[in-house]
N, C-alpha and C positions, 0 to 999 in steps of 0.2 A: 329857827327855833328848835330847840328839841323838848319834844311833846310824850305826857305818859298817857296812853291809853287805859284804862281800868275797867276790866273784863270785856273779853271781846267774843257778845254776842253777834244777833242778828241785826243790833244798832252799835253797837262800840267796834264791832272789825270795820263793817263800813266807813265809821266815824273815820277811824284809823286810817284807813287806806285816801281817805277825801286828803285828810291831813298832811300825808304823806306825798298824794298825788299833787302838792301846789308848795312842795322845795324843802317840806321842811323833816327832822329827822325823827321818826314815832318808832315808839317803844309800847307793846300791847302786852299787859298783863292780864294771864288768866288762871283760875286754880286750873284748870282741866287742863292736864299735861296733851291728850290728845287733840286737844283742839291748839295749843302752843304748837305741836310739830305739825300738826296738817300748816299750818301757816307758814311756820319758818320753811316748810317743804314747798312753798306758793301754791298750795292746793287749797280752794274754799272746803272749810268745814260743815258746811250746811248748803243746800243748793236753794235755787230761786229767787236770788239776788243780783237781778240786771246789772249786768257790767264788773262786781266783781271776782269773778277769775282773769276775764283780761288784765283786770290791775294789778292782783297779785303776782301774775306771770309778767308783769314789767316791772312793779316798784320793789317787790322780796327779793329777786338775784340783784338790783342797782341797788343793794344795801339802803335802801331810802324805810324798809317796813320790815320789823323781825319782832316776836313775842317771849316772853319767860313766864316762868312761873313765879320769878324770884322778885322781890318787891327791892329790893338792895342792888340787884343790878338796874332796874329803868326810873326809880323814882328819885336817886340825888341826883344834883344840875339842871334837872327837865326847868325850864322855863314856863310849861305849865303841866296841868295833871286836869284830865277830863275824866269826872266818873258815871261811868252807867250801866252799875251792879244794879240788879233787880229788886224791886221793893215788894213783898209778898203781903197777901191780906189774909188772915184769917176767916177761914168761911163759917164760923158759928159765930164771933165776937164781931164780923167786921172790922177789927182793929189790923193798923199795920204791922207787920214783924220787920221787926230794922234787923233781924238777926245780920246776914250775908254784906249788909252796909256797914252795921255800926263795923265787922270786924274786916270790910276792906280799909274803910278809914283809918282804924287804928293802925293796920299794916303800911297805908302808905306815909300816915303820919309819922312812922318813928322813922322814915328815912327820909322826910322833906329836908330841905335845905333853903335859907333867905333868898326871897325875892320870886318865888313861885305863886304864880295862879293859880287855884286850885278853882274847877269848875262843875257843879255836881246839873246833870244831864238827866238822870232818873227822876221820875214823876214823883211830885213830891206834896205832904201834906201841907197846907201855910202854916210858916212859920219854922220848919224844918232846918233849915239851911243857917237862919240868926240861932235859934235857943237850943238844936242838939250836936251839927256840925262844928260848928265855931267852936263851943267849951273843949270837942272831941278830939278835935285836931290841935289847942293848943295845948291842951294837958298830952298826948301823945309827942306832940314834934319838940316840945318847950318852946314854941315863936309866938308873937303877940299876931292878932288879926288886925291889919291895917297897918303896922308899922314892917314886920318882917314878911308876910303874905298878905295875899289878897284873898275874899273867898267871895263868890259869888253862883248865881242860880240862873241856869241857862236849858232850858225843857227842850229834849228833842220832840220835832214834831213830824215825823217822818213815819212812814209806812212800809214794813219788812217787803219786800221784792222790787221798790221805786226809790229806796234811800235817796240815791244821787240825784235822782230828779227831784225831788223834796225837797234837798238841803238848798235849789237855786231855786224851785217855786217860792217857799215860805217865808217871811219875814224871821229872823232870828229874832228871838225874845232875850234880852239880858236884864238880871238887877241883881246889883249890890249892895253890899254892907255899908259902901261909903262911895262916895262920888271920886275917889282916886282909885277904887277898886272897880267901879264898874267901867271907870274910863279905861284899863288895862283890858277888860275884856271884851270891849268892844274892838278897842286897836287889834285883841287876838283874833276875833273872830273874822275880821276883816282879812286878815292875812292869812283865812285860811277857808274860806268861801267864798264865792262871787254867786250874785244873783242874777235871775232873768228879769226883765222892764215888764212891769204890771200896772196896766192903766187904772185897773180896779181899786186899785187903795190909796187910803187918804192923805199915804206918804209915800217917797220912795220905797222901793224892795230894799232891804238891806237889813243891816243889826239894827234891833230897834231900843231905846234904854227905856223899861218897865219903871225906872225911878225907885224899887226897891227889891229886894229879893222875896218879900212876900208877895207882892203883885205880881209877879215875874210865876211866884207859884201858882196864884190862882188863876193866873192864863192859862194854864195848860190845864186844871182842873175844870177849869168852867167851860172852856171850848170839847172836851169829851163829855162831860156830864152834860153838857145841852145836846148832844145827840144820847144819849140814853135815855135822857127824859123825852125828845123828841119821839124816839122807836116807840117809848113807853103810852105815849098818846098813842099814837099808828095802829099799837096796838090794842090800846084799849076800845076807839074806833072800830078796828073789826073784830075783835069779840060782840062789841055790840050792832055791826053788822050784820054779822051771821045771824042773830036772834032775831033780828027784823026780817030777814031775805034782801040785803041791799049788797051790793059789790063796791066792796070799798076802796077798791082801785081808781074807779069812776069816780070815786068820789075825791079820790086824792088828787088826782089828774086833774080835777075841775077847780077844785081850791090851787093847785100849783100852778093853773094858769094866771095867777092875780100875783104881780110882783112880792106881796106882801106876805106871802103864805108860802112860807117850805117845808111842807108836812113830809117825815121817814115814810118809808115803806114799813107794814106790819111784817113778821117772822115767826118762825117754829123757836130761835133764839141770838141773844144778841153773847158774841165769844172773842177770844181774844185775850192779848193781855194789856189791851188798854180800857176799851169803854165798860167791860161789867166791873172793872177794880178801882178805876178813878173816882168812879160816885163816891164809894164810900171810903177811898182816900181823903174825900171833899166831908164825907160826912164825920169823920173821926177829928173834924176841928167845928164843924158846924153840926153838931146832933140834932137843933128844932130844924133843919133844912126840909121838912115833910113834903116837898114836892119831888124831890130827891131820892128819898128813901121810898115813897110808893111810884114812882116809875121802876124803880132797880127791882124791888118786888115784885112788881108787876111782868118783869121781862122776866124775868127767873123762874116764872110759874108757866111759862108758855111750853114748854116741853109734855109739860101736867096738861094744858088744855089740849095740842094734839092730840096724846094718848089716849082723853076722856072723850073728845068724840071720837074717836076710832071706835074705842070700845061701846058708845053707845049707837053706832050703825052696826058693827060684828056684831051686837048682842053678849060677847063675852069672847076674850081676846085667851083664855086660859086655853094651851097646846095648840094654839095657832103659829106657824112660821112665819115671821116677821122680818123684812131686811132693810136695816137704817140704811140709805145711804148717805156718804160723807162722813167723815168721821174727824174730819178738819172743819176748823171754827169758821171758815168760810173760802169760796170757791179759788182755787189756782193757788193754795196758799199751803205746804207742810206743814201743817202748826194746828196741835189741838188744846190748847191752852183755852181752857173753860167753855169748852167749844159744847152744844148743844146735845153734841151724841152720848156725855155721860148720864147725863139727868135721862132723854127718850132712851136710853138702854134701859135704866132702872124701873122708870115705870111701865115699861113691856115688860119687863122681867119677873116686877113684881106682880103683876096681873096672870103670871103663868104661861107667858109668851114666850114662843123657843125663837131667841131675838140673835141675828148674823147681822154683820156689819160689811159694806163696802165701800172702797175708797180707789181711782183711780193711780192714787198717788202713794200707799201705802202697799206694800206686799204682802203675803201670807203674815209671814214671819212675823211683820210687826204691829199688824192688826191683832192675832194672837195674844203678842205682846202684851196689848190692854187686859188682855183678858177673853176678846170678844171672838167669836167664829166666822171666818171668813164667809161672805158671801160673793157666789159667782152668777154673772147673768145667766138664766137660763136653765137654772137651778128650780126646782118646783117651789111654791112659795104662796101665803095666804092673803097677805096683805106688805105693801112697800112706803117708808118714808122717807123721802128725801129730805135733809137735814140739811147738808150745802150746796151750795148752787157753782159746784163745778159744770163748766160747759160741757163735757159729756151729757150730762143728764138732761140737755136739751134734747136729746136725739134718741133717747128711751122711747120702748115703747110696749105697749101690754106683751107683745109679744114673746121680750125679753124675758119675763117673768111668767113660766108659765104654770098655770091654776089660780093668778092672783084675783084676787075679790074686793082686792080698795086697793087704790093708791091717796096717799096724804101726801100731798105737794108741801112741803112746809116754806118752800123759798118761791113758788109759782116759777120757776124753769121750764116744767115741762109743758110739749103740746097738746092741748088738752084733744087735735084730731087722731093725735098715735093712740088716743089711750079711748077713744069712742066705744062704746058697749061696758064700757068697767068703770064701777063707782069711782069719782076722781075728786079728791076736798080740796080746798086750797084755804088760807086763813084769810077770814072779812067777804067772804062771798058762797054764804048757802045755798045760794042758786046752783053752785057747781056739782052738787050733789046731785 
C-alpha cells in the first residue's frame, strides 16, 4: 500500500515508521520543514522513543520512509491517509480549537483521489469524525463518503517513549461511517500491525470493530477521563488525609489489595497531553458530566494546595529561594505539555518566591527558555519541590541542597532517610511533617 502520514509528531513519525517497517510505502507530511529534513536525513527529530532511530537508519535510506511538507506530493494515490495533527483545548472556555485539524483536512482533501481510507487517529470529541470531518472533506476533495472514500475513527492509544510496544500491547479500536468502510479499515490495520497474545481480554488481541465511529470516540475519551477522575479521588483522599493525620498510601495499598479496587496514586499534578485535555474533550459534548468536571478541577488546583501548605509551615514564602524540580509533565519523559511546573511556578512566584527550576533532562538554555532560572544541586536554597518523579530524584538528599528548611515531595520519590533532620511533606500523609 502506499500510506500518507499527516503530521509526524511524537505519535504520527512512530505511526509512520511501524507502517513502513511491515512492507508498505509511507509518505509523512509535516508543516515543520525541520522536522521533514531531520527525517528524510534518518535522524529522530525528538529523542526518547525506544527503537526509533534504529528504524529510521534502516527504512529512510531502503526508500520504504521519506516526509514533505507538500500535501500534493504524498496525498494523491495513497491508498490511505492516517491523521494525527493535534487537537488543542482552550484553557478559559474548555472548548476545543480544531484550528491546525480543520486546516490539515482541508489541505489534504483538495488532493485526495477515489478509493482512499482516510483514518483520523487524534483524540476526538463524539461525534467529530460523522458531523465535522465527513462535510469537510467532501466539500474540499468533491468525493461522496462511502461511495468514493471511506472515513473512519481509529484513537491512538499509545504512550510517547513505548509506541511500538503499544501498538502490539493494545487492542486497535476502529468505527465507521458504514460497515464497508470500517471493513477496509480493519483489513488496513491488520496489514500493518500485529499483536501480542493476551489472556487478559474477553477477545483476542487484535483490530477490534467499535460498530460506529462515535463509540470508537468515546473509548478513548472514557478510558483517559476514568483515570483523571480516578487521580481526582486519590486526590481528594489525601487532602483529606492530611487533615485527619492518616497516610494515605496505607490506605490505598489496603484497598488495592481487594481485586475490586484500583485506586491512583494522589500528586502535586496530573500533565501531559492526554489526561488533563481529554476530560474536557468528553465535557464539550457532555457539559452535565459533573463528576468529570470536579475531578479535572480538582487536579488542577493541586499545585495551589502544595504551595499553600508550604507557605503555611514557612510562615510566609515572600524572598525565599525555592527550586521546582522537574519541569517535565512526568518522570523519563521531554515533554512539558500542561505539565505541573507552570501552575507551582506561579504560585511561588506570586507569593514573592525567587522560584529556579531543575530538570535533569533539560539544559540551561532551554529551561531559560521558559522563562525560568536554572537551578543547580548544591546551590544555597530555602525550600525544594519536586514536581516529577524522574529517577534521579530518588537519590537526592538534604545535602544537595544546602540551607534548605522543607522539602515538598510532590510525587513521594524521595527517601525520606536522606532527608532526616529537615522538614519533608509529601501529599495524604501529615504525619511526614
Amino acid at each position: 500500500m502506499r500510506i500518507a502520514v499527516v503530521a509526524m509528531g511524537k505519535i504520527g513519525l512512530p505511526l509512520a515508521v511501524q507502517f513502513a517497517d511491515t512492507g508498505h510505502e509511507v509518505i509523512g507530511v509535516d508543516v515543520n520543514e525541520q522536522t521533514v529534513a531531520s527525517i528524510n536525513d534518518a535522524k529522530e527529530p525528538f529523542p526518547g522513543e525506544a527503537h526509533l532511530q534504529e528504524k529510521l537508519s534502516e527504512l529512510v535510506p531502503a526508500g520504504k520512509l521519506r516526509a514533505t511538507t507538500d500535501y500534493a506530493d504524498a496525498i494523491p494515490g495513497a491508498d490511505a491517509i492516517v491523521i494525527v495533527v493535534p487537537l488543542f483545548v482552550d484553557d478559559a472556555s474548555w472548548k476545543p480549537d480544531f484550528g491546525w485539524m480543520d486546516a490539515a483536512t482541508r489541505s489534504f482533501a483538495e488532493h485526495m483521489t477515489p478509493g482512499t481510507l482516510v483514518s483520523y487517529e487524534t483524540t476526538l470529541p463524539v461525534g467529530t469524525t460523522r458531523n465535522r470531518w465527513r462535510p469537510l472533506i467532501e466539500e474540499g476533495s468533491g468525493l461522496k463518503e462511502g461511495a468514493d472514500f471511506h472515513l473512519v475513527f481509529s484513537p491512538e492509544r499509545v504512550l510517547t517513549g513505548r509506541v511500538f510496544e503499544d501498538l502490539r500491547k493494545y487492542p486497535k479500536l476502529v468505527g465507521g461511517l458504514s460497515e464497508e468502510g470500517t471493513k477496509k479499515a480493519i483489513e488496513f490495520y491488520e496489514a500493518v500491525l500485529s499483536f501480542d497474545e493476551r489472556d487478559d481480554l474477553p477477545r483476542p488481541n487484535g483490530v477490534w470493530d467499535m460498530g460506529s465511529a462515535e463509540a470508537a470516540e468515546m473509548a478513548k475519551l472514557a478510558e483517559t477521563t476514568y483515570r483523571d477522575v480516578n487521580i481526582g479521588l486519590a486526590n481528594q483522599f489525601a487532602v483529606y488525609a492530611d487533615k485527619v493525620g492518616i497516610d494515605v498510601n496505607k490506605v490505598i495499598e489496603a484497598c488495592n489489595s481487594q481485586p475490586y479496587s484500583h485506586i491512583h496514586l494522589p500528586g502535586i499534578a496530573v500533565g501531559g497531553h492526554c489526561i488533563p485535555v481529554y476530560p474536557r474533550l468528553y465535557l464539550s459534548t457532555d457539559p452535565d458530566a459533573s463528576v468529570v468536571r470536579t475531578a479535572r478541577q480538582f487536579n488542577a488546583e493541586m499545585p495551589l494546595y502544595v504551595v499553600r501548605r508550604m507557605d503555611d509551615v514557612l510562615g510566609d514564602l515572600s524572598n525565599l529561594r525555592v527550586a521546582v524540580l522537574g519541569a517535565s509533565y512526568r518522570g523519563k519523559v521531554k515533554e512539558t505539555a500542561f505539565s505541573g511546573v507552570f501552575r507551582t511556578v506561579r504560585e511561588l512566584s506570586d507569593r514573592g518566591a525567587e522560584v529556579s527550576v531543575h530538570d535533569p533532562m533539560y539544559s540551561d538554555e532551554e529551561l531559560e527558555g521558559f522563562g525560568w532560572q536554572p537551578y543547580h544541586l548544591g546551590e544555597e536554597i530555602d525550600a525544594v519541590v519536586v514536581q516529577a518523579d524522574h529517577p534521579e530524584y530518588r537519590e537526592i538528599s538534604a545535602a544537595d541542597f544546602p540551607g534548605v528548611k522543607l522539602l515538598f515531595d510532590g510525587r513521594r520519590v524521595t527517601d525520606p532517610e536522606k532527608w532526616a533532620g529537615t522538614p519533608r511533606l509529601v501529599i495524604g500523609d501529615a504525619a511526614s511533617e
